[in-house]
C-alpha positions as CSV (number, residue, x, y, z in Angstrom):
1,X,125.5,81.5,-138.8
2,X,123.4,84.0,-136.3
3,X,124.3,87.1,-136.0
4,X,122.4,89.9,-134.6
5,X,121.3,91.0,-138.3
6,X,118.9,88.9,-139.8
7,X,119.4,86.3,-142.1
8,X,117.2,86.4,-144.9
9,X,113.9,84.5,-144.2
10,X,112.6,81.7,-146.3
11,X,109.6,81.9,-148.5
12,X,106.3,82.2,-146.5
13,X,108.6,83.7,-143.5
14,X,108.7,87.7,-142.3
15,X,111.9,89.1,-142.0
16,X,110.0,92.5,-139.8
17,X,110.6,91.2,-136.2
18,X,107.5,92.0,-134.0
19,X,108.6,95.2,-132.0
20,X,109.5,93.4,-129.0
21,X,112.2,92.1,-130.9
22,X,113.5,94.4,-133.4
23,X,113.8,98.0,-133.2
24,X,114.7,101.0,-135.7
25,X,118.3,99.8,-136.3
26,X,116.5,96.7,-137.8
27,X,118.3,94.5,-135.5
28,X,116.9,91.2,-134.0
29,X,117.7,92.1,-130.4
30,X,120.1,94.3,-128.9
31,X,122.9,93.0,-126.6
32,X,125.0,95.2,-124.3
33,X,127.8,93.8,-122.5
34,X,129.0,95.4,-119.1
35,X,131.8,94.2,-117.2
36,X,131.6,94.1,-113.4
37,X,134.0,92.5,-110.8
38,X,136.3,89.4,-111.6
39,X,134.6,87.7,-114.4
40,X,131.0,88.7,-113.6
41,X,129.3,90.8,-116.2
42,X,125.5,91.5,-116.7
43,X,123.1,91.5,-119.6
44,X,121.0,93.7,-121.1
45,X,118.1,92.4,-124.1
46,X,117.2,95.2,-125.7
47,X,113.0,94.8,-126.0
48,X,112.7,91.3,-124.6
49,X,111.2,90.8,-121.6
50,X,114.0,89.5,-119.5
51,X,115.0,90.9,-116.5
52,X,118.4,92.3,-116.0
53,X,120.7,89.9,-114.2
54,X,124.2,89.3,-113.0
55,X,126.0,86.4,-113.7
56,X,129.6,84.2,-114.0
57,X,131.2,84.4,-117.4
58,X,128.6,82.0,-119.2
59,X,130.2,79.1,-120.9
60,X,129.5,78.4,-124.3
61,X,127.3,75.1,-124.3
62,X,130.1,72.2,-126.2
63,X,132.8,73.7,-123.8
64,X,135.0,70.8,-122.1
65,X,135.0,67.4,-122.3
66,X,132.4,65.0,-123.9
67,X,130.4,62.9,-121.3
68,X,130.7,58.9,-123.8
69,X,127.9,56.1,-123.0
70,X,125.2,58.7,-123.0
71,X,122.8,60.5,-125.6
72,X,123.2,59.8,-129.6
73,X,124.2,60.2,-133.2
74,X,121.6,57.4,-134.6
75,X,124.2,56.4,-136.6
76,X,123.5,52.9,-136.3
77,X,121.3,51.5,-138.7
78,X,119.5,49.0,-136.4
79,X,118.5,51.5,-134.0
80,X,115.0,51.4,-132.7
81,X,112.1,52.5,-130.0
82,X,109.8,49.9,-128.4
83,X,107.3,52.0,-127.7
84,X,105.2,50.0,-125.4
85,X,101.8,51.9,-125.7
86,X,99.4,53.0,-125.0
87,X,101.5,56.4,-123.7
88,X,101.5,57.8,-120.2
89,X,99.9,60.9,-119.5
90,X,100.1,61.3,-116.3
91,X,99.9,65.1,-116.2
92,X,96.5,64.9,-117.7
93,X,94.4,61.9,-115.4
94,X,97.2,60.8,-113.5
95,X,97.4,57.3,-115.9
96,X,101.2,56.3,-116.2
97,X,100.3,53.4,-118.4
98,X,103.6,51.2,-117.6
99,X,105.4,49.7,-118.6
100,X,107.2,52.9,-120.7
101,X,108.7,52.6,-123.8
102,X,112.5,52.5,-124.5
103,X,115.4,52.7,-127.2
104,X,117.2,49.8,-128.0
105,X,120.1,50.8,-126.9
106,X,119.1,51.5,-123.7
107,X,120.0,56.0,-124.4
108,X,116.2,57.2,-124.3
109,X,113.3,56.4,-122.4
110,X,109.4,57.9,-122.5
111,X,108.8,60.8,-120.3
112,X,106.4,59.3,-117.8
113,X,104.7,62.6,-117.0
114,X,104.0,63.2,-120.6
115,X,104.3,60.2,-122.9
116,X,106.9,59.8,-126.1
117,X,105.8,60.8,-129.5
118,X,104.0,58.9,-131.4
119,X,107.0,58.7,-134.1
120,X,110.0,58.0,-132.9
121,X,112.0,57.0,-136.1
122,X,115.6,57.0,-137.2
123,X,115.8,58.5,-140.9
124,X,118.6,59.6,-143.5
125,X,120.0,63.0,-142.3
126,X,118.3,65.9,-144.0
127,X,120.5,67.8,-146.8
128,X,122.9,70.5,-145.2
129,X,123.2,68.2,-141.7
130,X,126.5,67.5,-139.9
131,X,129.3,66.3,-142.3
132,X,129.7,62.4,-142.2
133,X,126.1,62.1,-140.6
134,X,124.0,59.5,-142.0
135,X,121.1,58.8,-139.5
136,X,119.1,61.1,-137.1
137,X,116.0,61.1,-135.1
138,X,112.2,62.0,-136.7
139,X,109.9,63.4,-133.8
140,X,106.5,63.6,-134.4
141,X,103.0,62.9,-132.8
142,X,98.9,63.6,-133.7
143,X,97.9,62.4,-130.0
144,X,99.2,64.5,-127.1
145,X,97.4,64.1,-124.9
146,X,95.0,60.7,-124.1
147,X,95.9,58.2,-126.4
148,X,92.6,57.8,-129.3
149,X,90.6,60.9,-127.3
150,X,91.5,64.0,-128.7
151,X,91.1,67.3,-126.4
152,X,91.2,70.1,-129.0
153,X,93.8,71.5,-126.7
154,X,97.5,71.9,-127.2
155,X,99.4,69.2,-125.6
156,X,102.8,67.7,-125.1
157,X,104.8,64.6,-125.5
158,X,108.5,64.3,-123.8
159,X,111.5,62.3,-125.5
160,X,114.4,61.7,-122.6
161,X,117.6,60.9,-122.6
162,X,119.1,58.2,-120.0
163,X,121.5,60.7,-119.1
164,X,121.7,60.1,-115.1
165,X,120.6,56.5,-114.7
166,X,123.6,55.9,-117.5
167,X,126.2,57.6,-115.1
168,X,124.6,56.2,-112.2
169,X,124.6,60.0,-110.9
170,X,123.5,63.4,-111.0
171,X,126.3,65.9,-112.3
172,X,127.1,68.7,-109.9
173,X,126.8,72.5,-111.2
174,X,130.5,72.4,-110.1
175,X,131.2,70.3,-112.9
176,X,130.0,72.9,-115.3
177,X,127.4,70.5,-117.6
178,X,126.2,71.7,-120.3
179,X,124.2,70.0,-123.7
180,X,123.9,70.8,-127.3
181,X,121.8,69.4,-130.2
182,X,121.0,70.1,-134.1
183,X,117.1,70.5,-134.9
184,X,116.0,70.2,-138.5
185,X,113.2,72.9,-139.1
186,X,111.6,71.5,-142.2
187,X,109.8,74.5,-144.5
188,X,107.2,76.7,-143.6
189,X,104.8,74.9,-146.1
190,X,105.1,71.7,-143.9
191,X,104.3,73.0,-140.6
192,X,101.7,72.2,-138.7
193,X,99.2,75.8,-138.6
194,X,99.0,76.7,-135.3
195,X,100.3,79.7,-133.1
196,X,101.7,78.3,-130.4
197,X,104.7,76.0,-129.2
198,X,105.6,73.4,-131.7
199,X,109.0,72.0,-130.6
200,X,111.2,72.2,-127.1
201,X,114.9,71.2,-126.3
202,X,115.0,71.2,-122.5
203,X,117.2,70.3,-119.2
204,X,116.1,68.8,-116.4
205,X,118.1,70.4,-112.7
206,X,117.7,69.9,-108.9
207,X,117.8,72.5,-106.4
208,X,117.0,72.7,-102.7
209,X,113.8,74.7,-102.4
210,X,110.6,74.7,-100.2
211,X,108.6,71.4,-101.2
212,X,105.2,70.5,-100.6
213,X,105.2,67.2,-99.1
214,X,102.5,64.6,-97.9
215,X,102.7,63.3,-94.2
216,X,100.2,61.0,-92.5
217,X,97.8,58.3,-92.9
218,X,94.1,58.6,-94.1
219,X,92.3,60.8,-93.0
220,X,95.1,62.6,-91.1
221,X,97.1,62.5,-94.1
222,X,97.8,66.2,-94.6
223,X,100.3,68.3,-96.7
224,X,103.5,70.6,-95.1
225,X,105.9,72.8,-96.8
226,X,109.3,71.9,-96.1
227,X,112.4,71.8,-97.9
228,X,113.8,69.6,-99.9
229,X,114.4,68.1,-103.2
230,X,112.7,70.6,-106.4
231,X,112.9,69.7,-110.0
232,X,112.7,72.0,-112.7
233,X,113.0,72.1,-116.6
234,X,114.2,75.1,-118.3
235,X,114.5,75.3,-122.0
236,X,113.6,76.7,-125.4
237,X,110.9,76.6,-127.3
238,X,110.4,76.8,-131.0
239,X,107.6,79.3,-131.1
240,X,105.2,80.0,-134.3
241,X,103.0,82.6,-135.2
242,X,100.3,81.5,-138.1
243,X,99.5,84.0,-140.6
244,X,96.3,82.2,-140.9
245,X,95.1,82.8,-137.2
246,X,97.5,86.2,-136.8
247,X,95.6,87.7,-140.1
248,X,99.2,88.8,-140.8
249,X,100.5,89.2,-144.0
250,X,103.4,86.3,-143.0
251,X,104.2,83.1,-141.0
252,X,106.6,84.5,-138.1
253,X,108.7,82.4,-135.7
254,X,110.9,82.6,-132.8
255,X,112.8,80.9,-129.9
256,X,110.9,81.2,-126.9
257,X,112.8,80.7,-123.6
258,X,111.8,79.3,-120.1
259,X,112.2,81.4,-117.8
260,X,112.8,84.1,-115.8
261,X,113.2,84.5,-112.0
262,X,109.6,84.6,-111.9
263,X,108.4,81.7,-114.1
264,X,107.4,83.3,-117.1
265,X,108.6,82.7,-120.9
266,X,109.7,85.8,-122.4
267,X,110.7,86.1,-126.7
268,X,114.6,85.3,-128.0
269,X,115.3,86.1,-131.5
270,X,113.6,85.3,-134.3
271,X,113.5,82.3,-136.4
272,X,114.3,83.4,-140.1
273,X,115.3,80.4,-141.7
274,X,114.1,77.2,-141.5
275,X,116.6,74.0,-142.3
276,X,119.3,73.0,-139.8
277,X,119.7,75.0,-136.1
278,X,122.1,74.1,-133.0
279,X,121.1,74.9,-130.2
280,X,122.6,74.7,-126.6
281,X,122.1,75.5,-122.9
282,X,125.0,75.2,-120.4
283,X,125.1,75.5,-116.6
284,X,127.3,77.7,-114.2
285,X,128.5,77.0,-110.7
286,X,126.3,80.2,-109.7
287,X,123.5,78.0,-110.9
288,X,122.7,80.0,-113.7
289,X,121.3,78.8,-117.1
290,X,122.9,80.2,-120.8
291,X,121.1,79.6,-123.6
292,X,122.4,79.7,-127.2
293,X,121.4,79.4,-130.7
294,X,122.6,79.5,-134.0
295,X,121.3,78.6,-137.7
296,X,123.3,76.1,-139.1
297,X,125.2,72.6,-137.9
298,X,128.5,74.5,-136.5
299,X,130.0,74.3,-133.1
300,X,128.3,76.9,-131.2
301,X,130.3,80.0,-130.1
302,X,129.8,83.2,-127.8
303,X,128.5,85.0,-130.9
304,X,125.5,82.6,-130.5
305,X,124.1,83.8,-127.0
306,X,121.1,84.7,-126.1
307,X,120.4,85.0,-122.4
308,X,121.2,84.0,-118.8
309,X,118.9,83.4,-116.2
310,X,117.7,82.0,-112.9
311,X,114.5,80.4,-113.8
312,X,112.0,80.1,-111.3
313,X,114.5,82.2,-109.2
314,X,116.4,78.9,-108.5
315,X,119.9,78.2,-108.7
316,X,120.8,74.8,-109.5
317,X,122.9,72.6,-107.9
318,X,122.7,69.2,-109.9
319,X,121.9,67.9,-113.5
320,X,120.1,65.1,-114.5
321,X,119.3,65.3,-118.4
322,X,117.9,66.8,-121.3
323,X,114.8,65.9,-123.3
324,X,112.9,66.8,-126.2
325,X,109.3,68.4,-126.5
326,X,106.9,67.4,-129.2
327,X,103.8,69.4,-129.4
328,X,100.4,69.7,-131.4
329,X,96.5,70.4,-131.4
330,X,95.8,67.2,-130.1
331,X,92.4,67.2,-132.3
332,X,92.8,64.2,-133.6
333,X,93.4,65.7,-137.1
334,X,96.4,67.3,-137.7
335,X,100.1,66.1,-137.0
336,X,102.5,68.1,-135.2
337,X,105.4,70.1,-137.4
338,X,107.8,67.4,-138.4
339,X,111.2,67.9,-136.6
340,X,114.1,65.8,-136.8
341,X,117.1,65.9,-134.2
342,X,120.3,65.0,-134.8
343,X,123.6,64.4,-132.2
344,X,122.9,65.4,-129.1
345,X,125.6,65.7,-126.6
346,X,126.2,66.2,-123.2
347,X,129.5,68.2,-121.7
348,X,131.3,68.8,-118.3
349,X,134.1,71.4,-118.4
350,X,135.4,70.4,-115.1
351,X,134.8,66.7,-114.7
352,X,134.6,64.9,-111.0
353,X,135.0,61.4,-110.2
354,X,135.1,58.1,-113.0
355,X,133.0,59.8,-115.8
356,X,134.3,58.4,-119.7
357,X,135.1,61.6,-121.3
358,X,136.8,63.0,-124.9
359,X,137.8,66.1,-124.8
360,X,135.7,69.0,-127.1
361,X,137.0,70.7,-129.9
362,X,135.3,73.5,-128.4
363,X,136.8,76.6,-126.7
């Protein structure tokens, strides 16, 4: 499991954090705890760029109950992705290239903004996954961005779960939702060689913020700020360093997270073995985001944290789902690092309305 010393790395990895991440006690990152009123407490990163904020107790992402009829084990040995291309990429030249692809059982659809990868495939569980597990999820992709016209340029594809069309709902930040998964890092001989982002596990939340909106017809169509409805997608990113384009003497990686209050990504702790991860974000009712990571398949626990923030400077008031990122050169060349996923689940710890839940082992 994580702690804050360093595991030892694999072949090909550094175990020397950059400085913004390790200092003189040889530490990955510093964490001081200090109490405030009630349950509040703030946090300090020692060397990362986060800000200092205060925040509720954060809740350690597996906490609660279980939402059933939504995300996956790929247990099932018939599971399957139409993929209905060619892919949406909307964010590029505003194509959405319907009708998007889906699972077969109706728990994951293609991120119309973005497109799915171009594998989807269930596969045997890696060596070392969750006991019992048989199945899990391969992500990977060659073109992301226009379908058969490479850009040279780093692009992304989105995996989603049919997490709030399943419930018919949004969950309010009341409820306390929060989402966990296992990621399969394969070895650092296998990945794709780029610095850059290569893999993100994200959440999608609502807030009420000031909106740009589009009002009249024509030529008197104009836009007004106003507010309303905002949607925003925090996260973590699996972050990587190439010796081959850093001239350094090793491979380095880290867990990147998005964001701070102001928008920007700012360094977690460093990646030092590759194989199985969990990682997990959870949301409070002061509409703050926890993130959490941990090397291995165990239940994550407090020991696991990394940060809380208000990304964007929003506090969020309702959660819709979580989704993977699948990420590459988009030169038409080289395939993105390999990553398979495995279980993802999503939690309430204080469940409203009909909602089919099983309670978590989890503290």
């Amino acid at each position: 499991r994580m702690c804050l010393e360093a595991p030892s790395p694999p072949p090909g990895f550094s175990i020397g954090a950059s400085k913004s991440l390790q200092g003189t006690t040889g530490r990955i990152m510093r964490i001081t705890w200090k109490r405030n009123v009630g349950a509040a407490m703030m946090l300090v990163v020692g060397g990362a760029a986060a800000p200092h904020v205060l925040a509720q107790r954060p809740v350690v992402p597996g906490s609660g109950s279980e939402i059933l009829g939504v995300a996956d084990n790929f247990e099932d040995p018939n599971w399957d992705y139409i993929p209905r291309d060619p892919k949406s990429t909307e964010d590029i030249d505003e194509n959405q290239r319907g009708p998007m692809g889906r699972s077969t059982n109706g728990r994951w659809y293609e991120g119309i903004k973005r497109g799915h990868p171009d594998v989807v495939k269930r596969v045997l569980t890696p060596s070392g996954g969750l006991p019992g597990s048989e199945g899990a999820l391969l992500l990977r992709s060659k073109f992301t961005g226009i379908p058969g016209r490479p850009s040279g340029k780093m692009h992304q594809d989105d995996f989603v779960a049919n997490v709030q069309y399943r419930l018919r709902r949004t969950i309010n930040i009341s409820e306390v939702p929060s989402v966990t998964t296992r990621v399969f890092l394969p070895p650092v001989a296998e990945w794709e060689d780029r610095s850059g982002p290569h893999f993100g596990y994200r959440i999608a939340l609502e807030t009420t913020a000031m909106v740009d909106k589009e009002v009249g017809i024509g030529i008197f169509k104009r836009e007004i700020r106003e507010m309303g409805n905002e949607v925003y997608w925090p996260g973590m990113f699996v972050e990587f360093e190439s010796k081959t384009q850093t001239r350094k003497e090793n491979d380095y990686a880290y867990i990147r997270i998005r964001s701070n209050r102001r928008g920007g990504d700012f360094r977690g702790p460093q990646i030092a073995t590759t194989g199985w991860w969990t990682m997990g974000m959870s949301v409070t009712p002061d509409g703050m985001v926890h993130y959490y990571a941990s090397p291995g398949v165990d239940d994550l626990t407090e020991e696991d944290y990394i940060t809380s923030q208000y990304p964007y400077d929003y506090r969020a008031e309702r959660f819709r789902t979580f989704f993977y990122n699948i990420c590459s050169a988009d030169d038409g060349r080289r395939w993105s690092t390999a990553f398979i996923v495995d279980d993802p689940k999503v939690y309430v710890l204080r469940p409203v309305g009909q909602l089919a839940t099983r309670r978590s082992n989890q503290r």
